[in-house]
N, C-alpha and C positions, 0 to 999 in steps of 0.2 A: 718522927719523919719516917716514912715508909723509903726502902730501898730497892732498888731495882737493877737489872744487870744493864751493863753500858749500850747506848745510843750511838752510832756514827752516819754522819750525813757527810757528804759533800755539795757544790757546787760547781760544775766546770762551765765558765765564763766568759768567753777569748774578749767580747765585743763588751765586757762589763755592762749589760743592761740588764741583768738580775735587777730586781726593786732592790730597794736599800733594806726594806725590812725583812726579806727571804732570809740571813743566815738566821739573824737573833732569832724570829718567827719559829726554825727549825732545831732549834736546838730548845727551846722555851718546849716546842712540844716535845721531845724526848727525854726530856728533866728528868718525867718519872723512873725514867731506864739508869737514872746516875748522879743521885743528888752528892756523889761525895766527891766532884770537882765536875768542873766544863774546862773546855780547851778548844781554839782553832787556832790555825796560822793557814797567811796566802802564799802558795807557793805556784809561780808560771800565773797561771790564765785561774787557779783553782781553789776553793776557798774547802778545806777539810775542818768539821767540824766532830767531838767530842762529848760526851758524857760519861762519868764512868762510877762504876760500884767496884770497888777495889775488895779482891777477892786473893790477887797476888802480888807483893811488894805495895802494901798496903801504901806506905808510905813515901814510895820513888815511881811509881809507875803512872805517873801521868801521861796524856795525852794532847797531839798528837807527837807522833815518835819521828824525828830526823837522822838519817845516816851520817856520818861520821865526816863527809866532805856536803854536808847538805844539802846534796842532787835529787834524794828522794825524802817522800813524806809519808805517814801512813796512818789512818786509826782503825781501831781493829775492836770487836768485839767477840767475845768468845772464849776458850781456853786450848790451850795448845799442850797438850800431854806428853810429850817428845823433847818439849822443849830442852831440858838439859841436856840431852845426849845430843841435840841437833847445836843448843849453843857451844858447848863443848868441842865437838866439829869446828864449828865457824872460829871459834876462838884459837884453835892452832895450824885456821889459814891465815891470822892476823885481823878479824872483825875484833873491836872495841865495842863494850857495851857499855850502854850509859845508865841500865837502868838493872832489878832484878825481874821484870815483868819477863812473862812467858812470850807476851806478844811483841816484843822487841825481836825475839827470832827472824820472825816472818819478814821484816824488813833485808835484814842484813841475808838471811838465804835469798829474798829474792837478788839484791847486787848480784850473789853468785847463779844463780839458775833463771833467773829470768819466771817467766809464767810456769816453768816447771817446778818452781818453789812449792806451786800447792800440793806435788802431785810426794812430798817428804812429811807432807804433817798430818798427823795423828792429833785429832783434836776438834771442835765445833766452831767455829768461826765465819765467820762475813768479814770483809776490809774493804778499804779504798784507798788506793795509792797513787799518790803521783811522781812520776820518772820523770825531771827535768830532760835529764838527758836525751833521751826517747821523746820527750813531749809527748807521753800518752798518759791517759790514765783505765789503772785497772780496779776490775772492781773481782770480788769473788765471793763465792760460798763453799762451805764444806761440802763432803763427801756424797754425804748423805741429806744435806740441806735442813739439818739441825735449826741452823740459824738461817732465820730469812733476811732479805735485801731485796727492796723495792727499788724501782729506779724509771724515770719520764725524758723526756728527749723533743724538741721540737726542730733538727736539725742542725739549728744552729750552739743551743747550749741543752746539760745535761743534769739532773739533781738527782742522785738516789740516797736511800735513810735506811735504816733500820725499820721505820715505820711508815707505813702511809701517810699516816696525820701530819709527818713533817712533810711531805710531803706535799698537802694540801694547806698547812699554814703555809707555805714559803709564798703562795700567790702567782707561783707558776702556772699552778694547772686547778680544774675545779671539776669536782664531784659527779661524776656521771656513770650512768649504765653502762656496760659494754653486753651488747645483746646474743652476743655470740658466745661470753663467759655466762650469763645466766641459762643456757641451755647444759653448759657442763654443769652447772653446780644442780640444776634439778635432774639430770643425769645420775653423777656421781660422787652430789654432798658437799665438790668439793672445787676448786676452780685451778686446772691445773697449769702449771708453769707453762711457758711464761705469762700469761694472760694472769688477772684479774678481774673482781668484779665492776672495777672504776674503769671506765674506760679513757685510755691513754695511757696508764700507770702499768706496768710488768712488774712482774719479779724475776727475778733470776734464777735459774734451772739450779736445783744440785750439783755439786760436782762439774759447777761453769767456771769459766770467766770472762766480761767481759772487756774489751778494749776500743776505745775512745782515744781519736786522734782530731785533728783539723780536717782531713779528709775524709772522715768517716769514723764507722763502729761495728764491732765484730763480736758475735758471741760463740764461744767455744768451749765444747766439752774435755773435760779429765778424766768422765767416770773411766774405768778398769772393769776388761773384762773379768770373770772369775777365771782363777787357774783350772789345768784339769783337772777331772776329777778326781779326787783320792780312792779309786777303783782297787787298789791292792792291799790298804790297811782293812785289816780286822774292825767289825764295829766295835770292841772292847777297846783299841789301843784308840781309836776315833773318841770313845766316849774320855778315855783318861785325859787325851791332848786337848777337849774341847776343858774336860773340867777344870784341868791347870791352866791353860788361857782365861776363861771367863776369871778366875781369880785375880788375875795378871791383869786383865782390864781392868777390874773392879778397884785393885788398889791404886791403879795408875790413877782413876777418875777421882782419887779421895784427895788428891794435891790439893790444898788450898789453907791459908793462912787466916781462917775465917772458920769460926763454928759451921759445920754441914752435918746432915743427917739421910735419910731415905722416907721414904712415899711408903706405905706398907698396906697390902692390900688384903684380904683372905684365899688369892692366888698364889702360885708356884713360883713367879716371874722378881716379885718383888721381894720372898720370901728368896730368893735363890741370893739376889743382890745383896742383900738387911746380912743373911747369913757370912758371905764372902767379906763385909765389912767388917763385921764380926772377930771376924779370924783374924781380919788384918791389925787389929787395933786393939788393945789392952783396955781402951773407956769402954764406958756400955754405948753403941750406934743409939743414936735419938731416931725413932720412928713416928711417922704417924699416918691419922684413917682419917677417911668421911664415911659417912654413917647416912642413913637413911631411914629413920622409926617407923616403924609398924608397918616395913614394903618388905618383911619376909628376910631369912638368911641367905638367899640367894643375891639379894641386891644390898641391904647392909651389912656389912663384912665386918662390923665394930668387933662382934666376937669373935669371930674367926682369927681376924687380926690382931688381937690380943691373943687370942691362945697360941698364934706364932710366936709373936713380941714375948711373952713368956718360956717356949722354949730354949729362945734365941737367946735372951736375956737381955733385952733392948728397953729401952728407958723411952717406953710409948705413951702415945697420947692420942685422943680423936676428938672429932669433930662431928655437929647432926648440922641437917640440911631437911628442911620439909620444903612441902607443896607450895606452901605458903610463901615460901623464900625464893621461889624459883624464880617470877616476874622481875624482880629485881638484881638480882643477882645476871638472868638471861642479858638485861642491859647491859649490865658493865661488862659483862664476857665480851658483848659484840661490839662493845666499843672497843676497845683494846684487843679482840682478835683481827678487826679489821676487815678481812678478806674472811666470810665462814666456809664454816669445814662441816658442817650440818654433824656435828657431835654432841648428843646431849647430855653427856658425861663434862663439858669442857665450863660451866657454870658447877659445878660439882669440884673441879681442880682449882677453878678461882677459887673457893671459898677454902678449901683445904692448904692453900698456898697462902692467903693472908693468915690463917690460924699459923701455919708453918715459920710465917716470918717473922714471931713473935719469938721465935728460940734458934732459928740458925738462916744463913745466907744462901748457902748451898744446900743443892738435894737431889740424890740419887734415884734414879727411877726405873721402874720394868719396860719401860715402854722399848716397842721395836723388836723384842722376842718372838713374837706371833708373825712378823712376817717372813724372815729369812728360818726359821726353824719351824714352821709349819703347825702354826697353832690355831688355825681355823677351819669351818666348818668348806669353805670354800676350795681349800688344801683336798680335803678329806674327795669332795665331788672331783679335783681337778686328778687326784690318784686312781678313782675309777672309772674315770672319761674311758682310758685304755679297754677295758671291760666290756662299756657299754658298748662301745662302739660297734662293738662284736655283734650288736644285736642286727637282727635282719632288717633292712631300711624300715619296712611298713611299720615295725613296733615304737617305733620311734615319735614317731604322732602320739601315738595309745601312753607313750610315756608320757609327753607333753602333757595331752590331757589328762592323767592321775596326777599329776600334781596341780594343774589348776582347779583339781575339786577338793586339793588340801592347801586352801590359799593361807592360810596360817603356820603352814609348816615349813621354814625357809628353807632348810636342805635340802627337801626336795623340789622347790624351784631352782633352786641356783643348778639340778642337776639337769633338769629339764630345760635351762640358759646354754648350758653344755651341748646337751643331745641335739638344742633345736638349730645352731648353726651349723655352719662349713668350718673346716680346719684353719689349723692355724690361729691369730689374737686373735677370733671375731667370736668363738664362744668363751675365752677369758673374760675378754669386755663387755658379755652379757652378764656376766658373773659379778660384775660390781653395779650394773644398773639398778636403779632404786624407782626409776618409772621404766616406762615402754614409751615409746616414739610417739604412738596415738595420745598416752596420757600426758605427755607433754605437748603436742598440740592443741589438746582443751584447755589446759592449764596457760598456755603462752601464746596460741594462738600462731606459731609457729613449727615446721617441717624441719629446720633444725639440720638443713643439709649442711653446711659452712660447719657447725660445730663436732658434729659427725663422724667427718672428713679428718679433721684434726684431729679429734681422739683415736681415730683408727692409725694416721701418719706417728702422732706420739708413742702409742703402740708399737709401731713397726721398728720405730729407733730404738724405742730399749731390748726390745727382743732381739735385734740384729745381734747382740754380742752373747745369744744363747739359744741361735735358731739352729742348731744341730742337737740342740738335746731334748730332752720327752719334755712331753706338756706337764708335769708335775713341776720339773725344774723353772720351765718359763712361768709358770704362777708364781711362784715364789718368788724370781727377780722379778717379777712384773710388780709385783704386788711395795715388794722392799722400794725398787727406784721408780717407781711411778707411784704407787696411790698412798704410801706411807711419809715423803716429804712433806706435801701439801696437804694434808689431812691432819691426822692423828700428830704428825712435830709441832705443824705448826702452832696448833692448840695448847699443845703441850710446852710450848717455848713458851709461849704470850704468855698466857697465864701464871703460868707461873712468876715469869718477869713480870709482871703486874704489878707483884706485891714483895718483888726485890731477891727472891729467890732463883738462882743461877740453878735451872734441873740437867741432870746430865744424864747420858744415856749408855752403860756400858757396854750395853749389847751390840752397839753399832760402833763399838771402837773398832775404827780399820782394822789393826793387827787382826781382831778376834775374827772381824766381818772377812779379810784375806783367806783364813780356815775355812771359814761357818760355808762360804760360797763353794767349797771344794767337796765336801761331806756329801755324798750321793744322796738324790733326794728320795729315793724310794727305803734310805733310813732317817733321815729327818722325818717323812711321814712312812711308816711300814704298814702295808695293806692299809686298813683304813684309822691305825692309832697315831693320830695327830703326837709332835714333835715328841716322836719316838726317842731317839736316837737322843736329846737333851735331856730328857724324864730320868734317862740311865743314868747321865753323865754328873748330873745333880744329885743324885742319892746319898752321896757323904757328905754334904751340905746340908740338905733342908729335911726337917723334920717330918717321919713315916705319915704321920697324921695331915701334912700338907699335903703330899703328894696323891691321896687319895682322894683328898676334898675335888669334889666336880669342878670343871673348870666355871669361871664365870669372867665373863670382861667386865672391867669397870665401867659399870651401866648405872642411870639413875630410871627412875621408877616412872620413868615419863609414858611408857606405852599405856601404862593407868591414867594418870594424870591428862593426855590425850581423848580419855572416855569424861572428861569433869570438867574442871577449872582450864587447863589449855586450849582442850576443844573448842570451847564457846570463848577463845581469846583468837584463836584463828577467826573463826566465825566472825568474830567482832573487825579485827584485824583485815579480812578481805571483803567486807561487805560493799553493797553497790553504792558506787560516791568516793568509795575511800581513796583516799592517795593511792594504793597498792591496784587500783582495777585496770590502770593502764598496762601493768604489767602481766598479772594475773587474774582470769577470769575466777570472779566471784561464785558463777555458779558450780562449777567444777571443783572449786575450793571449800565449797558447805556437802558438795556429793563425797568426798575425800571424809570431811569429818563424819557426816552419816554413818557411810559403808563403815568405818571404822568405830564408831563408837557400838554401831550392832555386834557385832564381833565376828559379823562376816567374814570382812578380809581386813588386812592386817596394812595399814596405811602410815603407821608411827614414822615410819623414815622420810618419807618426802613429807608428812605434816609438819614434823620437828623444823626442816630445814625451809618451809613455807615460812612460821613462825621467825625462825632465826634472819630469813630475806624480810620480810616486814619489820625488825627490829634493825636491821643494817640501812634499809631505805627511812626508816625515822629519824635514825641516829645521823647519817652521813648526808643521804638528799637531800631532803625536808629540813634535815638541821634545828630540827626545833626543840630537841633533848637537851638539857641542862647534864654536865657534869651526873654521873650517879653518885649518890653521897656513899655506897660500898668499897667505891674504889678512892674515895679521901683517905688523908692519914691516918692513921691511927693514933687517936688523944694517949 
């Protein structure tokens, strides 16, 4: 039986006309998230349901959890890294614990703080609570939106899950377009909070929560600004404090009562983490790779990775993945991711995560480094925007145009995104576009004003709490609390929970994230060397020979794959007639693979996520996919 990290639904009911089959419905479909018990109890108007993969207090940590005079109820996915020092606290104002789970905390802090509870924990989480007392219910996310929470509302009653699918088993609501999220996701890959691509269905912002009463519902934010900036340390005593912290996260994320291991990649990121585990623990860290044959050392890391894993002295393992695997594998990704994130790396961590659940439950991972420390190419253009700027208006153009005569060169588009707006988010936000307005008018047949609007207003929110500091800084929070939740986490969450693997993410441990945000960005990125200031801080950790290896993201070999066998599966996939031509024009969709398979211009990113919307509308609309046999048990 394949494991998975725990499910939590609720139900809030007042008028009891939920169908009878909505709880069982909802919990049937999050099974996969926790075949090692189920749990619900009704408490008030609210029916709280459970799955869980017991990772701590294997065996007292059931679900759902009750306070001590019964008033609240709560089920909770996730882990809480605090937890002792916070139940420790709670226990010498007089809380009784009934269980040894982590997530038992979250309860008995909230009695004492109320919605302020969230803003104490250190840790990845989603819950749902109900407060008799109050007669409300709350719902939440972490920090950083690690863990997602979906949730529907038709005024009178409310359902949110861990997953969409319970969502659309419960028989509340049913599978539709929202046309306003499909213009973000051919935008920016990706559909950002709260919307979705089903329309009716939200998710819940990072670092929210919300509140559900009889007279309504209200969504509010926790995130924190960053403090200021740490202007008077030295970068050496910055590099010592970050490298003693990231430690310090590292081993706080190892808690767990359950075989865990690390993701290991032939990067610095994962090799920083694999390392820190190392140190912390006398066994040898279990690692492993996905691999890619014969698409070159830049995109299969099998060796690389190994030659770390042997530095390090880790008890590693990998995994291959061809061309031939991708169609199937693309499925089950999109089933279980749900909502796409136009990642073509995220069918790549499926597979490496069912190889991975063969030898541990838990797994550590790099992810999240490249945004708040300054590891992309995008960093690099947003540190000499300052520069350009300087140039005299009319060069400006001439700039534009040299880079549209190097349509393959992304860096210098993303700088010519820069140069060609007005201040402020509006040349950030060109910086993550993967079409132009026009190319999405061919493609959708839509001006895209409504969506637009919202991604500019999104913008404006997260930058408010760092709109006195240089455009370096605001990429970097922009990039962390806006396009890294609903992208790259979420993919990263799913998948891996797919196949019973709990990944955790050290980088974005609060404590550590509280620092990381303070370190002035012009040493996180110095002139144009991406994540400066952590390359330093790392060096007594990871080995010489990592740190010089080029960078490379965890990519798979699709921009090839795109000139062959995908090509002609879009092609296939958008043809005139097909199911997909209401959405997108078929012609525009064969000029795309064209232009890109000449090697003209470089089209791999809105193709992938064409593909991936054609596999989401087969899978969820049409409905007419069978289970994928990749994501069955394992015999």
């Amino acid at each position: 039986m394949i494991n998975a990290v725990c499910g939590v639904g609720v139900i809030l009911d007042p008028a009891s006309t939920a169908p009878a089959r909505a709880a069982p419905a909802m919990t049937a479909a999050l099974g996969h998230r926790g075949p090692d018990g189920t749990g619900s109890c009704s408490i008030g108007p609210t029916l709280l349901l459970h799955t869980r993969l017991a990772i701590i207090d294997v065996a007292g940590g059931d679900q759902p959890l009750r306070s001590e005079d019964g008033a609240c109820a709560a089920v909770v996915n996730g882990e809480i890294y605090n937890h002792s020092e916070l139940r420790a606290e709670l226990e010498a104002k007089g809380h009784r614990f009934a269980t040894r789970s982590d997530s038992e905390v979250i309860l008995h802090l909230y009695e004492e703080l109320g919605l302020d509870c969230v803003r104490r924990l250190n840790g990845i989480f989603a819950f749902a609570l109900w407060d008799d007392r109050r007669q409300e219910l709350v719902l939440a996310r972490d920090h950083f939106g690690v863990k997602p929470l979906y949730w529907w509302s038709d005024g009178r009653r409310l359902a949110a899950a861990s997953e969409v699918g319970a969502l659309l088993a419960s028989g509340l609501v049913s599978p539709a377009v929202d046309a306003v999220a499909l213009d973000h996701f051919l935008t920016w890959r990706f559909v950002p909070s709260p919307r979705t691509l089903f329309d009716g269905i939200s998710k819940l912002p990072p670092a929210s929560c919300l509140v559900a009463r009889e007279d309504g519902m209200r969504v509010t934010s926790y995130r924190e600004v960053p403090g200021s900036p740490l202007a008077e340390a030295t970068s050496r005593e910055l590099e010592v404090t970050f490298g003693d912290r990231f430690e310090q996260a590292v081993e706080r994320q190892m808690m767990s009562d359950v075989p865990y291991g690390a993701f290991l990649s032939g990067g610095i990121d994962s090799a920083a983490v694999s390392a820190a585990m190392a140190r912390a623990t006398d066994a040898p860290v279990k690692t492993f790779t996905i691999g890619f044959p014969g698409a070159g050392g830049g995109l299969d890391e099998r060796a690389a990775a190994a030659a770390t894993a042997g530095a390090l002295g880790t008890e590693h393992r990998d995994v291959a993945m061809s061309e031939a695997d991708f169609p199937a594998l693309l499925a089950a990704c999109v089933r279980r991711l749900e909502d796409p994130c136009g990642t073509p790396s995220a069918p790549a961590l499926l597979e490496v995560s069912r190889f991975t659940s063969e030898h541990v439950k838990v797994v550590l991972s790099g992810q999240g480094a490249d945004e708040p420390l300054g590891g992309y190419q995008r960093h690099q253009a947003a540190a000499s925007l300052g520069l350009a700027r300087r140039l005299p208006r009319p060069l400006a153009p001439l700039a534009r145009a040299a880079a549209d005569a190097l349509p393959r060169n992304e860096r210098a588009k993303r700088m010519a995104r820069l140069l060609g707006k007005g201040d402020g988010e509006s040349p950030l936000l060109g910086v993550f576009e993967i079409t132009t307005g026009e190319g999405r008018r061919m493609l959708a047949g839509s001006a895209g004003h409504e969506a637009a609007a919202e991604r500019r207003d999104l913008a404006r929110n997260v930058l408010r709490d760092v709109e006195s500091r240089g455009i370096l800084e605001q990429a970097l929070y922009l990039d962390t609390r806006l396009f890294l939740p609903d992208g790259l986490l979420v993919y990263g969450d799913k998948m891996s929970m797919a196949w019973g693997i709990e990944q955790r993410v050290p980088f974005l441990d609060v404590e550590l994230m509280r620092f990381v945000e303070r370190i002035p960005a012009g040493l996180r990125v110095r002139g144009l060397t991406r994540k400066w200031l952590y390359r330093r801080a790392i060096e007594p950790l990871v080995p010489p020979q990592v740190l010089r290896r080029r960078k490379h993201p965890f990519a798979t070999p699709y921009d090839e794959w795109l000139r062959t066998s995908l090509g002609v599966e879009v092609e296939t996939r958008f043809r005139a007639g097909s199911p997909m031509e209401g959405l997108v024009d078929p012609k525009a969709a064969a000029q795309l693979v064209a232009a890109h398979r000449s090697g003209r211009h470089d089209h791999k990113r809105i193709l992938y996520c064409l593909l991936e919307l054609s596999e989401w509308h087969r899978t969820f609309i049409e409905g007419s996919v069978d289970e994928p046999s990749v994501v069955a048990e394992p015999v």
